[in-house]
C-alpha positions in Angstrom: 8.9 -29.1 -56.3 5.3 -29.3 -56.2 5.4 -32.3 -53.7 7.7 -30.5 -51.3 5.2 -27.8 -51.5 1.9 -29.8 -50.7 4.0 -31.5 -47.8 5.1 -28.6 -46.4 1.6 -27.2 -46.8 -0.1 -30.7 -45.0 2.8 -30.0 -42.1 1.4 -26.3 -41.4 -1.7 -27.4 -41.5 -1.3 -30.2 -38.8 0.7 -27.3 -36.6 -2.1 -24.8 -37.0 -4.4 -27.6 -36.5 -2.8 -28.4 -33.2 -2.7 -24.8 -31.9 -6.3 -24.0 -32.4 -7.1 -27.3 -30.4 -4.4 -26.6 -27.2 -6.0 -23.1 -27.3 -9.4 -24.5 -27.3 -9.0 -27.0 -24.8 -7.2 -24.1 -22.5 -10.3 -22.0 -22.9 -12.8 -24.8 -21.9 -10.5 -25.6 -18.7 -10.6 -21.7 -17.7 -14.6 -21.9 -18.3 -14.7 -25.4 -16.0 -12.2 -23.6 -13.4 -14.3 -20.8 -13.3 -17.3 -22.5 -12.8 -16.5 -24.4 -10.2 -14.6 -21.7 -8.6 -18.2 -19.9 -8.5 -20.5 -22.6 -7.2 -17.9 -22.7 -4.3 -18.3 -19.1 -3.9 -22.4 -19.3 -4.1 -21.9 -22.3 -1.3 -19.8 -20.3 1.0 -21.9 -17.8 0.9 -25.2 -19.6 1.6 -22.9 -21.4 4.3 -22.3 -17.9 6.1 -25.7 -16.6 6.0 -26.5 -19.9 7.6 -24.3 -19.2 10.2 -25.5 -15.6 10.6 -29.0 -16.9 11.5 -27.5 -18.7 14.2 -25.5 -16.2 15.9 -28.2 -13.6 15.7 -30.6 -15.6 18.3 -27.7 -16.1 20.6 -26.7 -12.8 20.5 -30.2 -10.9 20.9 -30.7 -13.7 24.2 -27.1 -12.5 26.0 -28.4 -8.7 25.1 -31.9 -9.7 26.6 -29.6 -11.2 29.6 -28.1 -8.0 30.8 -31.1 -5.9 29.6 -33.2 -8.1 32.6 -30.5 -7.9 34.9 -30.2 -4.2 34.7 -33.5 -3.8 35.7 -33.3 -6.7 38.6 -30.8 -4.5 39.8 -33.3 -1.0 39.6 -35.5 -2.9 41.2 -33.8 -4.0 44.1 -32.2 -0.5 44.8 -35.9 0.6 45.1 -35.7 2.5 41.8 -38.7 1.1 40.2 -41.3 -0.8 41.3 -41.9 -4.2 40.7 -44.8 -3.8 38.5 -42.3 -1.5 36.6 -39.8 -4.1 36.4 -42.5 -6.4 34.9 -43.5 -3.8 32.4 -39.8 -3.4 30.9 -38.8 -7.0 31.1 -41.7 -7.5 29.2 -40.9 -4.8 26.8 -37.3 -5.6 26.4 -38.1 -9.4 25.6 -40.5 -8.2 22.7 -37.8 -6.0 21.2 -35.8 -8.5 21.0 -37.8 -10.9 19.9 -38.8 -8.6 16.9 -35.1 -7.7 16.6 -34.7 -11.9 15.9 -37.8 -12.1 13.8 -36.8 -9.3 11.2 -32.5 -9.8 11.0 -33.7 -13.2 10.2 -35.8 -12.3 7.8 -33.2 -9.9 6.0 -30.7 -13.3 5.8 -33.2 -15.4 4.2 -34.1 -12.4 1.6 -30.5 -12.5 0.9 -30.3 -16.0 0.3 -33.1 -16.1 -1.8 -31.0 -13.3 -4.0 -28.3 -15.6 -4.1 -30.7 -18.3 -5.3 -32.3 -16.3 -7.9 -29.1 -15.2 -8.9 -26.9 -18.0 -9.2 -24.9 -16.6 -6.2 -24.1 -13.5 -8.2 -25.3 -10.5 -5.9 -22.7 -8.3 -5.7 -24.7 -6.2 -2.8 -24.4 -8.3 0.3 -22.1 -6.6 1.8 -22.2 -8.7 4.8 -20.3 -11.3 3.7 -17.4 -12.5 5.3 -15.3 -13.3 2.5 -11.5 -14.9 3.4 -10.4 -15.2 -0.1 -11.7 -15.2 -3.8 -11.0 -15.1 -7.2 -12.3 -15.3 -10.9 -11.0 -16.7 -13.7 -12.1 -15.4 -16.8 -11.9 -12.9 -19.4 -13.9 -9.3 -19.1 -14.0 -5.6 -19.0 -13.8 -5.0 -15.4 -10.8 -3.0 -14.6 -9.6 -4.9 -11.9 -9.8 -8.3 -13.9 -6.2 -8.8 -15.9 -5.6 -11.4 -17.9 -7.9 -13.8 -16.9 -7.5 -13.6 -13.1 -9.7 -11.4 -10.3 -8.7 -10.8 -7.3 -11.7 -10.0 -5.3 -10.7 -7.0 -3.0 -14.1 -6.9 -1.6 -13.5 -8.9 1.6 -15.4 -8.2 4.6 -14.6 -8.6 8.2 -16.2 -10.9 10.7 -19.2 -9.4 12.5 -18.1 -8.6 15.8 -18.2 -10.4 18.9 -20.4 -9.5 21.0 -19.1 -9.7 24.6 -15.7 -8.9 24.1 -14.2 -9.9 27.8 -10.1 -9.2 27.0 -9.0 -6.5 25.5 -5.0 -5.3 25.5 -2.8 -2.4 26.1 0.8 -1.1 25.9 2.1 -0.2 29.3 4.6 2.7 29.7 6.0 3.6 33.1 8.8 5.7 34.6 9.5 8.0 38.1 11.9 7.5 40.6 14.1 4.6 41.5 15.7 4.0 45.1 16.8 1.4 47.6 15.5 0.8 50.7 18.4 -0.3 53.3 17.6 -2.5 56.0 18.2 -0.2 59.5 17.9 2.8 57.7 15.2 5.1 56.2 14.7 6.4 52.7 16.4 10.0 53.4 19.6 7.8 54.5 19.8 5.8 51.3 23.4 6.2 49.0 21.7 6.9 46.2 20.4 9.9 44.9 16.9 10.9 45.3 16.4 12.6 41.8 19.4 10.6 39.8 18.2 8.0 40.5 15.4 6.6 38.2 13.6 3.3 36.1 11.6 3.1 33.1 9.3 -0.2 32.2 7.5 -1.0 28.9 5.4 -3.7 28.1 2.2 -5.9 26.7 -1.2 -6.5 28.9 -4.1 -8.0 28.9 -7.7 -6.8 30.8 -9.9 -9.5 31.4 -13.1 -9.2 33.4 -13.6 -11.3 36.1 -17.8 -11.5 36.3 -19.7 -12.1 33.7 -22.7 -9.4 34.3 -20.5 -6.7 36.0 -17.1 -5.1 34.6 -16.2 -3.9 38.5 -13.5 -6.8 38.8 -10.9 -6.6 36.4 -7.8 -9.9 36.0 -4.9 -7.9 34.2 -1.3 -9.9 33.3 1.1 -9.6 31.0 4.8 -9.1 30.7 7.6 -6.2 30.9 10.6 -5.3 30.8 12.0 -3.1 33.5 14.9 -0.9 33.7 15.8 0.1 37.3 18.7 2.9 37.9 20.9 3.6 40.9 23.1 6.7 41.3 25.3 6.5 44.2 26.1 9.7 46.6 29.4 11.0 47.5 31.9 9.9 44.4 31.1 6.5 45.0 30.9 3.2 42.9 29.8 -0.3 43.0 32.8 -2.9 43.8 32.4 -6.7 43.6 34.4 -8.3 46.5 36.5 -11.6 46.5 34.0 -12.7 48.5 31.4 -12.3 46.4 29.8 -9.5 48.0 29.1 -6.1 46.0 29.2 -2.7 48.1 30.2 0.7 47.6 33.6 2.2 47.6 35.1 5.6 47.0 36.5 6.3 43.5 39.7 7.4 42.9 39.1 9.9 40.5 36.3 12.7 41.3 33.5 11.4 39.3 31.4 13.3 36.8 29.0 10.2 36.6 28.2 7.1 38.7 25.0 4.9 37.8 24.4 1.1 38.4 21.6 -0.5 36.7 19.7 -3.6 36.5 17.0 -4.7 33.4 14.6 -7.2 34.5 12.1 -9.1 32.6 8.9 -9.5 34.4 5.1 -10.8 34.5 2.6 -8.7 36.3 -0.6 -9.2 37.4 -2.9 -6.9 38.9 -6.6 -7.4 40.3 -7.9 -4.0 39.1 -11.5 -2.6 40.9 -13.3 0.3 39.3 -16.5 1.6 37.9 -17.3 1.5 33.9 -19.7 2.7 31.3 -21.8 0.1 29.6 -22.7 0.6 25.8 -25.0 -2.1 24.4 -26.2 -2.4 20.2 -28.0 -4.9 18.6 -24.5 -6.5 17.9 -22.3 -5.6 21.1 -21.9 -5.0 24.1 -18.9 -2.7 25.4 -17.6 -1.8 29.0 -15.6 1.5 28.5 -13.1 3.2 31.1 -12.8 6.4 29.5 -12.7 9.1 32.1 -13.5 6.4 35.0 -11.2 6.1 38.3 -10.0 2.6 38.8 -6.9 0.6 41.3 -4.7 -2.0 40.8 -3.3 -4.1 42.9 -0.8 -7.1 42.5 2.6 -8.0 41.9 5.4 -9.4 39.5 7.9 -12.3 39.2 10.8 -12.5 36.6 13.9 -13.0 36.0 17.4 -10.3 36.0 18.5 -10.1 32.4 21.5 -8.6 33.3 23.5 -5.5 35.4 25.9 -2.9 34.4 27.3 0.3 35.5 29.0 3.0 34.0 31.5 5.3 34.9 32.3 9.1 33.6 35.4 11.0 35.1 38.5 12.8 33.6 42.3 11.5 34.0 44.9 14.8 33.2 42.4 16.4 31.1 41.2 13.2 29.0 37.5 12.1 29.5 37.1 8.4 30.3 33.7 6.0 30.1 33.6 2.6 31.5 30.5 0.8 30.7 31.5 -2.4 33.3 29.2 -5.8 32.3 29.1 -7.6 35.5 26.8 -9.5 37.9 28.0 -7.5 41.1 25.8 -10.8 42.9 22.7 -9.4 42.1 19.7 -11.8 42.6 18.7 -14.0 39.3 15.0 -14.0 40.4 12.6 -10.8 40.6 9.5 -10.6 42.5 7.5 -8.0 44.3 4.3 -6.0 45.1 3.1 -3.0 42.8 0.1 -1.1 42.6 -1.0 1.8 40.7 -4.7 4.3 40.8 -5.8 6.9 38.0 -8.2 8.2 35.8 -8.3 6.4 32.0 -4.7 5.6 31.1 -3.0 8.0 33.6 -1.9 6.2 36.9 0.1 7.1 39.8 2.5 3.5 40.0 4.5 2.3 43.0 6.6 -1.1 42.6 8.8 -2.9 45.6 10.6 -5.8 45.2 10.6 -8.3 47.6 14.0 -9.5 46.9 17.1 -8.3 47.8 19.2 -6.7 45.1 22.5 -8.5 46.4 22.8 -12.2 47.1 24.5 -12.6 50.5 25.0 -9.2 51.5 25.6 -7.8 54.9 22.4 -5.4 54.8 19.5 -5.8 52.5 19.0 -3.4 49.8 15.6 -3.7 48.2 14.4 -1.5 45.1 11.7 0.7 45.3 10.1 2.7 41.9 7.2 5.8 42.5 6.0 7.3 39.3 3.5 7.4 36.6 2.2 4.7 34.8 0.4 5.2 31.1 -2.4 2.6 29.7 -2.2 3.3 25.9 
């Protein structure tokens, strides 16, 4: 009895024996982890600050740049003289010189904090961090269980001639066709029925490097053009492949025809802007400033449809009709739009005719606004 005991006992002992060490040895990895994990962090952050020092000559030279050719252009529209010009080219190139001299300065300060600190300076908030944790064990409350997630990341500084910039596009107004022999007061379709919509993505890039005047805009849509026909009519597709308009049997409560198109505009856009400069960027605005656009757009016809409302002995019917009715595959024409901010008057005209092969020559036409969000 007493041998089983002590064996038992020696087994134990080996178990505990073996726990304490798997614990130990998991301890000392987390310690090694987190080391490592640290000097990484102090390197990436000396790395950046590096970096910093770099971009903040380049930028204070491109701001000293447009400062001189701001006055270049004062002087030759006679506002100054040139012993003026001198003076504040002279002036501008010792702020930023000084400007260089001390945002330098505060990068080394901070690396010598980081230095002094064993990268552990917890105020240099402009860091770019892209991802970091600790492992460890502490009284922090965001630190669980041995792993921190460092929440304290910081955005890239920003660039400081920003050239593109984006917007959402919204347009809509009045849709018509323009019939070849005939004016606009003769069309088929109703003047106020009829009607588009168009939504899509743009870019704004400027053109010239020292002026914003010239803008390059492009991007895509997608455009919804609507046709209501006059006079109880509807669109008919022929056996010979033709599409024209026929009366309906029926007295119709609704007739509308309707083609979506996907499409790539691009615009050469001309108007005045406000230029802001900071020690870190420089900004063209168009709030509030008057500006034209003029260009065109090529695509492609994503598909045409038509529906049909009218009442058969008292029941209402709808036909929504899926069909090509030979409408052209490719979409191109001329646009052009003026306003204030995001507010624009917007006229588009497609080249193309809307039927393939047709007798006469129908060509879309769209006047309405157009909104820059």
């Amino acid at each position: 009895m007493g041998t089983g005991s002590g064996v038992y006992s020696s087994k134990k002992i080996k178990i505990e024996m073996r726990t304490i060490t798997m614990y130990l040895v998991a301890i000392l990895t987390l310690l090694l982890m987190q080391s490592v994990v640290a000097q990484d962090n102090y390197i990436e952050k000396v790395e950046i600050l590096k970096e910093q020092k770099l971009s903040i000559t380049r930028q204070e030279k491109e701001a000293l740049k447009f400062e001189i050719a701001e006055i270049v252009k004062q002087l030759e529209n006679g506002e100054i003289t040139e012993e003026e010009s001198n003076a504040l080219k002279m002036k501008a190139a010792e702020k930023r010189a000084l400007n260089i001299e001390e945002r330098i300065a505060i990068i080394d300060n901070k690396i010598s904090l980081l230095k002094r600190n064993n990268g552990e300076v917890k105020e240099l908030d402009t860091l770019n961090y892209k991802f970091a944790f600790e492992l460890g064990i502490g009284d922090d409350d965001d630190k669980l269980f041995g792993i921190r997630i460092n929440e304290n990341r910081h955005r890239k500084e920003p660039v400081y001639d920003r050239r593109t910039y984006s917007d959402i596009v919204l347009a809509f107004g009045l849709n018509n066709a323009i019939i070849e022999g005939q004016s606009l007061n003769d069309s088929p379709y109703k003047i106020g029925g009829s009607r588009f919509f168009e939504m899509g993505w743009q870019w704004r890039t400027r053109v010239f490097k020292n002026t914003n005047f010239l803008r390059f805009n492009y991007g895509f849509s997608f455009q919804f053009n609507g046709l209501k026909p006059k006079d109880n009519q509807y669109l008919v597709s022929l056996d010979n492949g033709q599409s024209e308009l026929q009366e309906f049997e029926y007295d119709l409560d609704k007739s509308k025809f309707r083609m979506d198109n996907l499409v790539f505009p691009m615009h050469f856009e001309f108007g005045p802007s406000k230029l802001t400069t900071t020690d870190k960027t420089m900004r063209y605005s168009l709030h509030n400033k008057f500006r034209v656009g003029l260009g065109g757009y090529a695509g492609f016809n994503l598909g045409t449809r038509q529906k049909l409302k009218y009442t058969i002995d008292g029941e209402k019917v709808k036909d929504k009709l899926k069909r090509s009715y030979n409408t052209n595959d490719l979409v191109y024409g001329l646009s052009a739009y003026a306003g204030v901010d995001g507010v624009l008057l917007y006229v588009k005209y497609d080249l193309n005719p809307i039927f393939k092969d047709a007798a006469v020559d129908q060509r879309n036409i769209s006047l309405g606004l157009r909104f820059d969000l």
